[in-house]
C-alpha positions in Angstrom: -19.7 35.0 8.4 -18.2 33.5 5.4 -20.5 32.7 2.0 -19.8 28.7 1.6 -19.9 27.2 -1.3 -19.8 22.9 -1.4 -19.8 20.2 -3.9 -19.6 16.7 -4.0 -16.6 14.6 -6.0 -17.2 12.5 -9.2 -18.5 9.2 -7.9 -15.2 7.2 -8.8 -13.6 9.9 -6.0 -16.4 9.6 -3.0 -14.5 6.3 -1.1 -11.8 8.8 -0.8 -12.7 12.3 -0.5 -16.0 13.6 1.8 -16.8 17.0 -0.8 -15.4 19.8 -1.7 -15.8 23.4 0.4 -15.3 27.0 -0.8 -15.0 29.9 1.8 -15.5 33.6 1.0 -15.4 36.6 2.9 -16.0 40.2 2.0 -13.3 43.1 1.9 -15.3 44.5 4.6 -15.9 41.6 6.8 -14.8 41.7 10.5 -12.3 39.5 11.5 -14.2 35.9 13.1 -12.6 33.2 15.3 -13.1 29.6 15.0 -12.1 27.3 17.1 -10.2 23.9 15.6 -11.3 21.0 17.7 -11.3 17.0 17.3 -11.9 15.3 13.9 -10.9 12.9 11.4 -9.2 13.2 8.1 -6.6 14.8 6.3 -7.6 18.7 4.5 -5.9 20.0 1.6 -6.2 23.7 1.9 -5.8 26.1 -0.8 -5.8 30.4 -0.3 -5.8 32.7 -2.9 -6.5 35.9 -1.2 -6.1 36.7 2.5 -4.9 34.0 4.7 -6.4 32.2 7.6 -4.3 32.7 10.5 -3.5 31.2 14.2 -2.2 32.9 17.4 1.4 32.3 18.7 0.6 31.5 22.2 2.4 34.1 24.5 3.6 36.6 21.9 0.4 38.2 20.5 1.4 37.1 17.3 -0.6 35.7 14.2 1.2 33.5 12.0 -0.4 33.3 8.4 -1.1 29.8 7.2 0.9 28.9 4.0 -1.1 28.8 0.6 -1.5 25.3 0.3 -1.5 23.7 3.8 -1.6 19.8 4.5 -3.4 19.4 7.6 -3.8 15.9 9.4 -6.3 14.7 11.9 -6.8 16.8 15.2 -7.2 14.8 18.4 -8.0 17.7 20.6 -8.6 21.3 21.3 -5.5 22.6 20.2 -6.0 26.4 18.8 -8.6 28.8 17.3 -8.0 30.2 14.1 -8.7 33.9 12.7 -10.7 34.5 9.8 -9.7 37.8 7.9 -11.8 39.7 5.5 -11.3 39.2 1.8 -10.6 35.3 2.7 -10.5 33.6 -0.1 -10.1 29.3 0.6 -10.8 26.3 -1.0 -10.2 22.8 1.3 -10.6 18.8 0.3 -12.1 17.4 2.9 -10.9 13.5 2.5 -12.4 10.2 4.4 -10.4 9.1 7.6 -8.6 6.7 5.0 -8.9 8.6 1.7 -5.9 10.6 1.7 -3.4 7.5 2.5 -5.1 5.6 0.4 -5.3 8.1 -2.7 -1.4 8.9 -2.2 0.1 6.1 -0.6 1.8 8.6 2.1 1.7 7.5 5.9 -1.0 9.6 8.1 0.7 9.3 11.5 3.6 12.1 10.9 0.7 14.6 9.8 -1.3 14.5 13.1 -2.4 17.8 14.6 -0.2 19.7 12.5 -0.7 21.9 9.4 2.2 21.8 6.8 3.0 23.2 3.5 1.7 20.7 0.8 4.1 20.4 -1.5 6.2 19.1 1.5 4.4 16.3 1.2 3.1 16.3 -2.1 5.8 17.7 -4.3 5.8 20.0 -7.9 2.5 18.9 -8.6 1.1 21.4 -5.6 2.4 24.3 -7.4 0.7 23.9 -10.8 -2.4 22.7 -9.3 -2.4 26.0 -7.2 -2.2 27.8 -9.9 -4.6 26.7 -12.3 -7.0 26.9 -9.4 -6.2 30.3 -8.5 -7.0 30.9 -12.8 -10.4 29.3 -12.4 -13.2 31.8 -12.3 -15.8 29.6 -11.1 -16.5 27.1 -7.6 -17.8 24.7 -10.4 -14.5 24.9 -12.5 -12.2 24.4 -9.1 -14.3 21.4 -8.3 -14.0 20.4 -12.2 -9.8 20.8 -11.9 -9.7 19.2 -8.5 -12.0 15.8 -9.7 -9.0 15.9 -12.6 -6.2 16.2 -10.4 -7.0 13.3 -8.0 -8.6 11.1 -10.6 -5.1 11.3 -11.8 -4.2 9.3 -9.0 -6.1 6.7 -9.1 -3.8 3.9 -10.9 -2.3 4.3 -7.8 -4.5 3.9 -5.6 -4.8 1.6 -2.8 -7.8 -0.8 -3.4 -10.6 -1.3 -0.4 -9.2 -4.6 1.6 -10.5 -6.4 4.8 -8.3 -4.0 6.7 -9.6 -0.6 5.6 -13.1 -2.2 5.7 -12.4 -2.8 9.4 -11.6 0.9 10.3 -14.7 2.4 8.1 -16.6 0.2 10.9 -14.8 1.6 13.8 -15.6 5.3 12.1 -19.0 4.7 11.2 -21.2 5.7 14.5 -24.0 3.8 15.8 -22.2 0.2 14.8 -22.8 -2.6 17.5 -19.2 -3.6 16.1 -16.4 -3.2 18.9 -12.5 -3.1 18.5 -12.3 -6.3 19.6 -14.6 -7.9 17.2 -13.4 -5.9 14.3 -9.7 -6.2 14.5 -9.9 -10.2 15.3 -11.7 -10.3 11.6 -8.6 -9.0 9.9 -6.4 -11.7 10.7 -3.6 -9.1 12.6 -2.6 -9.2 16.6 -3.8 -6.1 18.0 -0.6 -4.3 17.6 -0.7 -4.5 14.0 -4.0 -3.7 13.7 -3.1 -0.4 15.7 0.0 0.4 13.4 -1.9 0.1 10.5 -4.2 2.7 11.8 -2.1 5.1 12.6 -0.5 4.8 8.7 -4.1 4.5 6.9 -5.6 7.5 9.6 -3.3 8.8 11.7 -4.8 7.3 15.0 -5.0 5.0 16.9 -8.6 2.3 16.4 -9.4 3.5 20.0 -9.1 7.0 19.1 -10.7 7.0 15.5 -13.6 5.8 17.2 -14.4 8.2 19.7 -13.7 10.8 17.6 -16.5 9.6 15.1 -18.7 9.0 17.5 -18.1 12.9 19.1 -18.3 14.0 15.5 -21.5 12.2 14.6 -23.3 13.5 18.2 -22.6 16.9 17.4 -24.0 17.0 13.5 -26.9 15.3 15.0 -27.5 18.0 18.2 -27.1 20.8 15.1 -29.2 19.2 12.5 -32.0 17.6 14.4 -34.2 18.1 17.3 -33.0 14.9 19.7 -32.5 15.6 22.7 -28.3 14.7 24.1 -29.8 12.4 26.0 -31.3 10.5 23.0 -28.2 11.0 21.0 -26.0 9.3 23.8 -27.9 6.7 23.7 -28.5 6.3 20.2 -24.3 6.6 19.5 -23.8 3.9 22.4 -22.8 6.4 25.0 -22.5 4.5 28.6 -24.6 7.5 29.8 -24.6 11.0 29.2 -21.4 11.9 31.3 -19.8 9.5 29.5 -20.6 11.5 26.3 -19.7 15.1 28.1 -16.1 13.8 29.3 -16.0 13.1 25.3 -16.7 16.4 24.2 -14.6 17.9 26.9 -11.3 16.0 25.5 -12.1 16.6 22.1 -13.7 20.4 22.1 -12.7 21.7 25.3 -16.2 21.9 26.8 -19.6 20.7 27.0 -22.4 19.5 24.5 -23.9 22.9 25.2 -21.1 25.0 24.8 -19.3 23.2 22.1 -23.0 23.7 20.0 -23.3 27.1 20.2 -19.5 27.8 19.1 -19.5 25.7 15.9 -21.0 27.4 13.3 -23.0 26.7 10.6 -19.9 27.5 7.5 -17.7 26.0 10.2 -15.7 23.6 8.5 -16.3 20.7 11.1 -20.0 21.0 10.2 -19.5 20.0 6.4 -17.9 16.7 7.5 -20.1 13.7 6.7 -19.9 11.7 9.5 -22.8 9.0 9.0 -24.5 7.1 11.7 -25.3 3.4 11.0 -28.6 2.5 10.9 -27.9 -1.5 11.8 -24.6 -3.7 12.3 -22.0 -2.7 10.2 -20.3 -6.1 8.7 -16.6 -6.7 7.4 
């Protein structure tokens, strides 16, 4: 099992990124699996020792994930990945907005795919990488990292009625529907869609199902309700309406999906808060 290491951003970062996770493993640590199911967000992964890598369906192959990998939101099951001794990784784990709204770059092409970030992101990965991979501490990665994006923040795109309207649709546990929200921004439904997919690389229907099926399964692992309780309290038709859920996004039940994510699994250090009354535009 990985050592895990995580730490929140500078307060003037926290609208935009969720915190910031380290993952060790030893030189003598058996190889784990882990599966990659449904969640929002983009990560920014770096590796500076082994490398996490995924099966080639069909060919028995691994293919080793590049050093600095770009990887969008997932809206299903897709693959598991392999976790090698002497695993060295450090990810930023942004909001369902943060990314497109720290860099100005267009979510939608990212979806379910991993890419190298400099693709994307340009020279600036490289240096970054490196000074990273220089740092002896977690503390002074976290340190570099809270430079490098408050670097971007000239640029930044500032909160507006829009982005307020998908934070409610990715909040849990709001009485707000699609309907209501998207009617308050002032856009036909259509545009209200396209702007999602830009700003988080899904669709409003999507982002919100996939918040909600986040949010159940931090509350099964963290607390003692029972799924029936949590269905209800995440406005769940009924219980089968939540297990159809988990079975398009995981790949199998409540149960089974439980007992497979870990505790260091990287799913699990997602904040994915559950509103505690009507979340307003």
């Amino acid at each position: 099992m990985p050592t895990v290491q995580c730490a929140s951003p500078v307060p003037a970062l926290r609208r935009f990124v969720h915190r910031y996770v380290q993952r060790r493993t030893s030189s003598d640590a058996a190889v784990t699996i882990e599966p990659i199911i449904a969640r929002l967000g983009v990560m920014l992964e770096f590796q500076f020792s082994a490398r996490y890598e995924i099966p080639v369906y069909g060919t028995g192959h691994l293919d080793p994930c590049p050093l600095v990998t770009l990887i969008g939101p997932i809206t299903y099951r897709r693959v598991r990945l392999h976790i090698p001794a002497n695993l060295e990784a450090l990810v930023v784990l942004f909001s369902p907005q943060g990314f497109h709204d720290l860099f100005g770059e267009s979510i939608a092409p990212l979806t379910e795919l991993g890419t190298e970030a400099h693709s994307v992101l340009g020279i600036r990965m490289p240096r970054l990488y490196e000074r990273l991979g220089n740092a002896r501490t977690f503390e002074r990665r976290v340190a570099l990292l809270d430079e490098f994006l408050l670097g971007r923040m000239n640029d930044a795109k500032a909160p507006d009625r829009i982005s307020n309207a998908f934070n409610c649709l990715a909040t849990p546990g709001s009485s707000l529907k699609i309907g209501d929200v998207f009617s308050q921004t002032g856009l036909s439904l259509r545009q209200f869609e396209r702007k999602c997919l830009e700003r988080a690389g899904v669709t409003p229907k999507v982002m919100a199902r996939i918040a909600r099926f986040q949010a159940a399964l931090q509350l099964k692992k963290v607390g003692s309700q029972s799924w029936t309780q949590i269905a209800h309290l995440l406005d769940y038709h009924d219980q089968m309406h939540m297990i159809r859920d988990f079975r398009a996004f995981a790949g199998g039940t409540p149960v089974q999906t439980c007992e497979e994510i870990a505790a260091d699994h990287l799913f699990s250090l997602i904040d994915s808060r559950v509103a505690s009354g009507s979340a307003r535009l």
